[in-house]
Each structure stands twice: as structure tokens, then as C-alpha cells.
GUPA-667253 format. One record per residue (C-alpha): x, y, z negated; residue in one letter. Coordinates in steps of 0.25 Angstrom, whole numbers, padded with zeros to 4 digits, always signed. Last residue first. Layout:
<sites>
XYZA ...
</sites>
This chain:
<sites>
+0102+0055-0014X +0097+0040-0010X +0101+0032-0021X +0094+0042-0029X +0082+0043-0023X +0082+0027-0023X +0082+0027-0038X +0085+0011-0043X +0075+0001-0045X +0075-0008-0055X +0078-0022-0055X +0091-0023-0059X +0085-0015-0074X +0074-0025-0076X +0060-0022-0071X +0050-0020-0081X +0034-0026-0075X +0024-0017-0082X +0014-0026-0091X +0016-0017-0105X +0014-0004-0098X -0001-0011-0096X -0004-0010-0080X -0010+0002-0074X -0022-0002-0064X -0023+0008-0052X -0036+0010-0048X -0035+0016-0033X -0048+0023-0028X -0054+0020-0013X -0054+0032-0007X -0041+0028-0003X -0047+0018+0008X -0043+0004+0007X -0036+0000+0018X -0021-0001+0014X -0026-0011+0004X -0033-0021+0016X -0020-0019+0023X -0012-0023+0012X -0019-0036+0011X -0018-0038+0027X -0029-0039+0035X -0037-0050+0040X -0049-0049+0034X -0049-0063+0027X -0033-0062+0025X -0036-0048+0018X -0045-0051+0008X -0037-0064+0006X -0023-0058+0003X -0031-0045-0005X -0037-0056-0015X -0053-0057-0012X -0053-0072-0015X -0044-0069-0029X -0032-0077-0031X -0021-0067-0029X -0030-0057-0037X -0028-0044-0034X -0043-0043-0028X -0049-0036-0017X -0064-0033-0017X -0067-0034-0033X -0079-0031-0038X -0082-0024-0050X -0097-0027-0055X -0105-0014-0051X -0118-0024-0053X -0112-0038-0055X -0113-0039-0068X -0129-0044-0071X -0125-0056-0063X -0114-0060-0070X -0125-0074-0075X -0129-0076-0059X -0118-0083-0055X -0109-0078-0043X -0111-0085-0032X -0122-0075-0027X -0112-0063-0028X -0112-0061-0013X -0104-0047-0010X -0108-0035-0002X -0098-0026+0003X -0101-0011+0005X -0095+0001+0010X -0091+0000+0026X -0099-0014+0025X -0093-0026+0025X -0103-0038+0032X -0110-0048+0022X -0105-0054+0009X -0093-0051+0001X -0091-0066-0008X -0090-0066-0021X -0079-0069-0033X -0079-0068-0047X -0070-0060-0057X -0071-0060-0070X -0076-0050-0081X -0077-0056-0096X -0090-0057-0104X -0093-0070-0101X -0094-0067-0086X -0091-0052-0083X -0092-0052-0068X -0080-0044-0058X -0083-0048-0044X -0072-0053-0034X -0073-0050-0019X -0074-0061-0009X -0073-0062+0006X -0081-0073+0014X -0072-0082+0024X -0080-0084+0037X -0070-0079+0045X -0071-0067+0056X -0083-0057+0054X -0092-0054+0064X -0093-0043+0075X -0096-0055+0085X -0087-0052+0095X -0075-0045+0089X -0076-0055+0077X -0072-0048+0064X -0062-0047+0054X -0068-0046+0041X -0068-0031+0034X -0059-0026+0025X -0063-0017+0013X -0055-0005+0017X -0065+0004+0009X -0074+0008+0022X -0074-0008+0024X -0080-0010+0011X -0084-0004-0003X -0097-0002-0010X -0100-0018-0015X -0113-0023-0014X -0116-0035-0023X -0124-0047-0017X -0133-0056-0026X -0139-0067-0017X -0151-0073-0014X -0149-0086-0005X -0140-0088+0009X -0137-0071+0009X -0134-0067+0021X -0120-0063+0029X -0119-0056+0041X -0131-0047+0040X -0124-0040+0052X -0122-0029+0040X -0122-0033+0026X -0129-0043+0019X -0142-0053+0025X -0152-0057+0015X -0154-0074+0018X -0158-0075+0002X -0161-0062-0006X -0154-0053-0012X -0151-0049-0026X -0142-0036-0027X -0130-0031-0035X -0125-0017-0030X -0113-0008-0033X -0103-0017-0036X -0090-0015-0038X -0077-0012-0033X -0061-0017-0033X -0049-0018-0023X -0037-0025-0031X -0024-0019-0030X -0009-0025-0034X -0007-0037-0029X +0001-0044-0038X +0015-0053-0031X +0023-0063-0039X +0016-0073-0028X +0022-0063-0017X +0036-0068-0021X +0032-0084-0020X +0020-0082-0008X +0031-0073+0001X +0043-0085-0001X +0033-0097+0002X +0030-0089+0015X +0015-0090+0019X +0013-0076+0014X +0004-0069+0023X -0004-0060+0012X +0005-0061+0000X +0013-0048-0003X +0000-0040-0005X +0006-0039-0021X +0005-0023-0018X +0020-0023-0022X +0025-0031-0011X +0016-0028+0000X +0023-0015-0001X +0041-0018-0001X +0052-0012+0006X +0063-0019+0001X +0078-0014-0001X +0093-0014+0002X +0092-0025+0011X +0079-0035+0006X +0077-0045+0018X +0088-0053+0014X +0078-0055+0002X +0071-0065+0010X +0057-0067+0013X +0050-0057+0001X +0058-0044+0005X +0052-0046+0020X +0039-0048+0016X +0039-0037+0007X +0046-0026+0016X +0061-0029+0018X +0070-0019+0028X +0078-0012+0020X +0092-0005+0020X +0095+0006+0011X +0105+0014+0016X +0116+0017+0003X +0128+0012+0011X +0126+0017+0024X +0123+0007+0035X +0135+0004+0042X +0124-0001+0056X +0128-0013+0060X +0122-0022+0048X +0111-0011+0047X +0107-0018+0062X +0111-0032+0058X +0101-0030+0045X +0088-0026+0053X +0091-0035+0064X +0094-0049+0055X +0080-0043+0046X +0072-0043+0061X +0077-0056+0063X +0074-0062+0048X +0059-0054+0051X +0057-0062+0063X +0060-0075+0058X +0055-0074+0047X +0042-0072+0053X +0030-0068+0041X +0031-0060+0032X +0042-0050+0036X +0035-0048+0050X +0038-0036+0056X +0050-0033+0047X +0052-0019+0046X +0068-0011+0045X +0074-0003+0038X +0087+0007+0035X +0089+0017+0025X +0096+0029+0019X +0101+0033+0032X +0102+0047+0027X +0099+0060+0033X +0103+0076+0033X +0117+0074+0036X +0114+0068+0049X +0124+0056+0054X +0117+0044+0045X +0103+0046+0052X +0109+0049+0066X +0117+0035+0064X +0106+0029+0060X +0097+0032+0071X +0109+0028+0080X +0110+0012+0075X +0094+0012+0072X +0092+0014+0088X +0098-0001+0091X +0090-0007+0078X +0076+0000+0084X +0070+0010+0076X +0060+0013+0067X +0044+0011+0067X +0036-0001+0072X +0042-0013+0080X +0044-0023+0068X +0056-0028+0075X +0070-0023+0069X +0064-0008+0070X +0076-0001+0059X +0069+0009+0051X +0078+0020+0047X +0080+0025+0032X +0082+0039+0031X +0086+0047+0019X +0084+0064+0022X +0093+0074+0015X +0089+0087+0013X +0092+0100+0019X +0077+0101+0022X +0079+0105+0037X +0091+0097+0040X +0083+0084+0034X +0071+0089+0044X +0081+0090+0056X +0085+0076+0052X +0070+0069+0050X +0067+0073+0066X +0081+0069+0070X +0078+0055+0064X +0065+0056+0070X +0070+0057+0082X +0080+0044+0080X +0069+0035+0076X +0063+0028+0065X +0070+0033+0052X +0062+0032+0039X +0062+0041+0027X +0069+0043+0012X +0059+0054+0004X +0066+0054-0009X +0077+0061-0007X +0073+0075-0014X +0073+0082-0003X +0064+0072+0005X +0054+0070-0006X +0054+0085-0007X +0050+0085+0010X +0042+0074+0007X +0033+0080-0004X +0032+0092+0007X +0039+0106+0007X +0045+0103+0021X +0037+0094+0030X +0043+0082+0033X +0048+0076+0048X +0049+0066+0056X +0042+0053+0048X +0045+0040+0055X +0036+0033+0044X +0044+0024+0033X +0042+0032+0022X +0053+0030+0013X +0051+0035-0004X +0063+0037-0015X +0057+0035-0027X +0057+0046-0040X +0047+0054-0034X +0036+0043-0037X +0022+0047-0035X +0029+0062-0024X +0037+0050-0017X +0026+0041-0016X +0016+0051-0010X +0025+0058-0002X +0029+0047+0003X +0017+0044+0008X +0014+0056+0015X +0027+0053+0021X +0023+0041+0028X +0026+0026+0026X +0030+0022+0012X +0042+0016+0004X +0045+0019-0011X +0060+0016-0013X +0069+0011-0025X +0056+0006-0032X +0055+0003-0046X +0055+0018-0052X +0041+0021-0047X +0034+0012-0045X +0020+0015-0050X +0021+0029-0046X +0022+0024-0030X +0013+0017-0036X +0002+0028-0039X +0008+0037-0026X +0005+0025-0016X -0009+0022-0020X -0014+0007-0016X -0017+0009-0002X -0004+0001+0002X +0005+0010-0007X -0004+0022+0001X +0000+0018+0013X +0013+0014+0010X +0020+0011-0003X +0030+0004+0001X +0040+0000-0012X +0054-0001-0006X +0063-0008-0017X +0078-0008-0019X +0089-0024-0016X +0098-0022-0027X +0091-0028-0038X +0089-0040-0029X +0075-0040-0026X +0063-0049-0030X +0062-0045-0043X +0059-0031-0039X +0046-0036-0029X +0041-0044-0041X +0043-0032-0051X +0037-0021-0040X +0025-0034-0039X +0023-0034-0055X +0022-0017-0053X +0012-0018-0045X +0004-0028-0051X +0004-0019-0063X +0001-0008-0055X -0014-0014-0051X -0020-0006-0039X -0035-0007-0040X -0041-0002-0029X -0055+0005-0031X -0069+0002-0024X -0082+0011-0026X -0076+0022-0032X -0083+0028-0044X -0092+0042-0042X -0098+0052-0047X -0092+0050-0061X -0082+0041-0060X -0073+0048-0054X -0073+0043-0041X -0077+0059-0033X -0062+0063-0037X -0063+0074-0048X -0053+0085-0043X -0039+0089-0045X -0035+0104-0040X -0022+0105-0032X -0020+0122-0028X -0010+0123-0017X -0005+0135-0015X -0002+0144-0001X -0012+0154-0005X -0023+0143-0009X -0024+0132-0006X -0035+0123-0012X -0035+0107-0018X -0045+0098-0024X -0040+0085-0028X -0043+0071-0027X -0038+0057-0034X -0050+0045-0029X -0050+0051-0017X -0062+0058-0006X -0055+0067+0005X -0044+0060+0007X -0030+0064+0013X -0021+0057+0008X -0019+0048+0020X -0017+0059+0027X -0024+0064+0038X -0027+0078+0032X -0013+0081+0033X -0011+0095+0026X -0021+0093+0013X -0011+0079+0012X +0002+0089+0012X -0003+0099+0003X -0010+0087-0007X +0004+0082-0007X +0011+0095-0011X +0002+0099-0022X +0004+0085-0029X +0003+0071-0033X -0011+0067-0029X -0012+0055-0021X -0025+0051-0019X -0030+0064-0012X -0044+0067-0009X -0047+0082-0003X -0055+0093-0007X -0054+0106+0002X 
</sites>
């Protein structure tokens, strides 16, 4: 059996993946793959030639995650704290899309928590960076023993969320089965109306949480539902939050947090114990930011990941040639269209369409950037994607662009999202004109899309000062 796996860490994990095919880990075509057998009970992990190596084939697209930029927001986010206030670093979903294990990796040491959603990813995190203590924040029952998370959990490191008092029990007669010690934080619904509890069950669940010998109350949180923009909806649901931890003769090392990025920008009352931050370090912090507050912090901001391709074709056509399906857009005199093998089957999003007339909404035409050697030196230019997006294929109008680069523009990169701020087809304003979100966008590009990540000269990583550094969160909790 062959099977794709972008997270290769070890024997244990590809045993968990084989045995839940509906993982998100599950793939059967990855950049990283590996063969594996059973045989008498073992395991036997052989490493293959993905199908991109470069000699077969090369990727069509890749997602070029700059660590450097990383670490300037980790130092951006860190400045902004007292030294006394620790940092969550959400790496859900995959660290947004980007790779969870390689920056779990990437920052390890300067954060006091790593914080994800499920416990497949936790595992991931915790096994990239052992020395982190990890929360997922799914109402999760029970863990099997012999697992990653069962050794997370005996060593301390696996710290989970408490949403109701039956999973509370579930989680206790697990904790008396491993003879180990179990830290809970529970989530506290002060409005967002998802997962936890409400403040008048919290009281009781705590009390059951702090009565077992086998658990810890080693935190308590809550959402804000709109943290960017009411204030004053997110300044009651902070007064509810607060009053309830206010009544409740918390114990003294419980870490108390409720801020994610929006939240931790408007006010640092918002801050507790600790912040849980992801927009943050993905330098996606500035979509919807009307407040003079979010544009000053997120200004310091780098997005971290651009989205690149190239050309496969470079055609002449002639004037009035319709391109694409519907022939929605025609050429007003010859034009030279490049083709482009990604699109709405690589998470390229698509305009919002008319239910009536199946046609786009707005008039507003998408760029990409095109990379042209003018003068002897690469730069980049921007053009318009023309005609409908295919489940593979955009085109691109590169008529504007004068005839002299010509000759470059077969496999010329191209570059479909860009990290620049300033750029027409920046994250912010790719996703404004499709009516996502920027993270959204990220989270939907497949994982058979490969992941580039860009190391920075040691000589350009950002130092943090001594009060800045992040203490060891395992050992605060043991």
C-alpha cells in the first residue's frame, strides 16, 4: 500500500494515519511520501521518491512560506506583551495550510503553549516540537493507549479542553486508567455560541475538575465572537468572562485566557495570563481593520506565504477570440495570453456568482504578477486573468506588457498571491474581491500543493532579550 504523508516523524504516526483513512494526513499523492508494510505485528517505514522530484515531474504551483517573516511577527507579537503575560501560537489546520510540524519546529523555545484543534494535530505539533506544551481545543473523550498523545499525556505535555460535564467524566476514567495526570483548561461560552459551557454550568465543572485526583484545572477560556469588530460586544463578553473567574477562587497556577489576535490588539485588558494568537503570525492580521489601533500593530505585520507558478504556454491570438468557458471575456485586438496549470481544483477562488444569471459578481478584473528579466534584472509586472476559471487553468492577458520581454514569458514564474502589501494580488485584496477571508483562501489550498519554505540568513534572525523570552510551560505544569 503507498500512501502520501506530509508529516513524517515517525513509526507511530504513520500507525495512527494508516488507521484512519479520513485524516487529513491521509494522501495518496505528497510532496514527502513513504512506502510502508506490516509484518508480524512491525511496522517497516521505507522512504520513496515522491512523483515531484524533478525528474518526472515538477509541481505546478508551490506556497512559499517565508520564516523570516515569521519570525519578525513572533518578535512583533512578543514586544507587545508585558513579559509576564505567555503566548499561545494556534497552529490549526495544518498551521493554517502552511505546515504545522515545520513551524511548530520554527518556534520552538518562543512559545509558552502551541494551541491546535484536534489531536491528530497535536500529535503533529507535539512530536515537531516536544519541548512545548500543546492544547487542542476539541471536546475530545478519550485517547487511545500506546498513541503520540497517550506519551504527550504522560509526559505533560498534552493539556486539553473541558466543554461539558460527561466529557469531564469520560477524560477522568481515562486519567485513572493511565495513572497519569490530565491538565484541563475549560472553555467558558460568554456569547460565541459554539463549544464549552455556559458560566452557570462552569461553576460545577470546575469543581468536579478540581475534586478528581487524576485532573487539573490548568485553565480557563473563553471566544470572542466578534473581537474585530463590536466593542461593545466583546468588552461585555470580557466583563462575563472575568466576573465569572472573579467568583470562582481559581487556583493559583490556572492560566486564564481569552484574547485571540483581534482581541490581544484592542486592549491589553484583554491579555489575562495569555494570548492565543494565529492571524497574528501569518501576517493575515489586516483584513477588516478599520480601527486605527489594528492598522498601527498590524502595519509591523509580514505575511509569511506567497502562492507561485508559471507558465506553461505563451500564445498569439487574434482579435474578438473568446477565452475560457461561457466565452465571457474576448480579446478587443490580438493579444498574447499565457495559460497558467492551477485553478479552482487548487483552491484558486472563484468570483461570487449571480444565482440567476450563473455570472460573476463585480467588474473588478484579478491580477497576478509576472516575473520579466528587463535590463538584465527580474522584476515583477502585473496582468490581468482573463475569461472564466477552469478547475486547472487560468489564463492571463499579457498584451500590456511591452513587446521587448517578450521572449521571457514562456515558463516565466507567475505569481498568484503575493506577500507584498502593495501588490494587486495581495492576500487582503484576493480575498476581498472573492469574498473570503485571507486565511480561508490559505486553508484551501490543497496539500498536494508542495510547501517552499524560504530559511533566512542566521544573520537576519530576530534575538529576543532575556524579559521577553518565553518560559517552559511543561514545567510550569508538572
Amino acid at each position: 500500500m503507498r500512501v502520501g504523508y506530509t508529516k513524517p516523524f515517525s513509526f507511530t504516526a504513520l500507525r495512527s494515519v494508516s488507521g484512519s483513512p479520513r485524516s487529513a494526513n491521509f494522501l495518496l499523492v505528497s510532496k514527502v511520501s513513504v512506502e510502508f508494510m506490516k509484518s508480524f505485528g512491525n511496522l517497516m517505514v521505507v522512504p520513496f521518491q515522491s512523483r515531484y522530484n524533478g525528474h518526472s515531474m515538477s509541481p505546478r504551483s508551490e506556497v512559499v512560506v517565508d520564516l523570516a517573516a515569521v519570525d519578525h511577527n513572533v518578535s512583533v507579537i512578543r514586544a507587545a506583551l508585558d513579559p509576564s503575560v505567555r503566548l499561545g501560537l494556534v497552529l490549526k489546520s495544518d498551521a493554517y495550510g502552511l505546515g504545522a510540524a515545520r513551524l511548530a519546529r520554527r518556534v520552538a523555545g518562543r512559545a509558552d503553549f502551541l494551541v491546535v484543534y484536534g489531536i491528530e494535530e497535536a500529535e503533529v505539533v507535539g512530536v515537531a516540537d516536544p519541548s512545548t506544551s500543546v492544547i487542542a481545543l476539541m471536546p475530545v473523550r478519550e485517547i487511545d493507549r500506546g498513541g503520540i498523545a497517550h506519551s504527550m499525556w504522560l509526559k505533560g505535555q498534552l493539556h486539553l479542553s473541558a466543554h461539558d460535564g460527561e466529557q469531564v467524566e469520560s477524560l477522568s476514567a481515562c486519567a485513572a486508567d493511565f495513572g497519569a495526570l490530565l491538565p484541563l483548561h475549560l472553555e467558558i461560552d460568554t456569547g460565541l455560541g459554539r463549544g464549552g459551557c455556559l458560566p452557570t454550568d462552569a461553576t460545577k465543572i470546575a469543581a468536579r475538575i478540581r475534586s478528581d485526583k487524576n485532573l487539573r484545572l490548568a485553565g480557563v477560556f473563553t471566544h470572542f465572537a466578534n473581537a474585530g469588530g463590536s466593542e461593545t460586544a466583546t468588552d461585555q463578553q470580557r466583563k462575563m468572562f472575568e466576573a465569572w473567574c472573579k467568583n470562582s477562587a481559581l487556583p493559583a497556577d490556572c492560566v486564564v485566557h481569552s484574547a485571540s489576535t483581534f482581541a490581544a490588539i484592542r486592549d491589553p485588558r484583554f491579555h489575562h495570563h495569555m494570548i492565543r494568537v494565529g492571524l497574528a503570525w501569518t501576517g493575515l492580521a489586516f483584513e477588516g481593520t478599520r480601527d486605527g489601533r489594528f492598522m498601527e500593530f498590524t502595519k509591523k505585520l509580514r505575511p509569511v506565504f506567497s502562492w507561485r507558478s508559471s507558465f506553461v504556454q505563451v500564445r498569439t491570438v487574434p482579435a474578438g477570440t473568446a477565452v475560457g468557458y461561457g466565452s465571457r471575456w474576448k480579446c478587443e485586438k490580438t493579444s498574447r495570453i499565457g495559460l497558467v496549470p492551477v485553478g479552482y481544483g487548487d483552491g484558486y477562488p472563484l468570483l461570487p456568482m449571480n444565482p440567476v444569471t450563473r455570472r460573476p459578481l463585480g467588474v473588478e478584473r484579478r491580477m497576478v504578477r509576472v516575473e520579466v528579466v528587463e535590463h538584465g534584472q527580474a522584476i515583477w509586472m502585473n496582468a490581468p486573468v482573463v475569461g472564466a476559471i477552469s478547475m486547472d487553468q487560468i489564463a492571463v492577458d499579457l498584451s500590456e506588457l511591452p513587446d521587448a520581454l517578450a521572449t521571457n514569458w514562456n515558463h516565466a514564474p507567475v505569481e498568484l498571491i503575493s506577500s507584498d502589501c502593495s501588490a494587486p494580488n495581495h492576500a487582503a485584496r484576493v480575498a476581498s474581491m472573492t469574498g473570503h477571508h485571507a486565511y480561508e483562501l490559505l486553508c484551501r489550498i490543497p496539500a498536494r500543493v508542495p510547501r517552499k519554505f524560504v530559511e533566512p540568513m542566521v544573520s537576519e534572525l530576530p534575538s529576543l532579550d532575556s524579559s521577553q523570552a518565553p518560559t517552559n510551560a511543561i514545567s510550569q505544569a508538572s
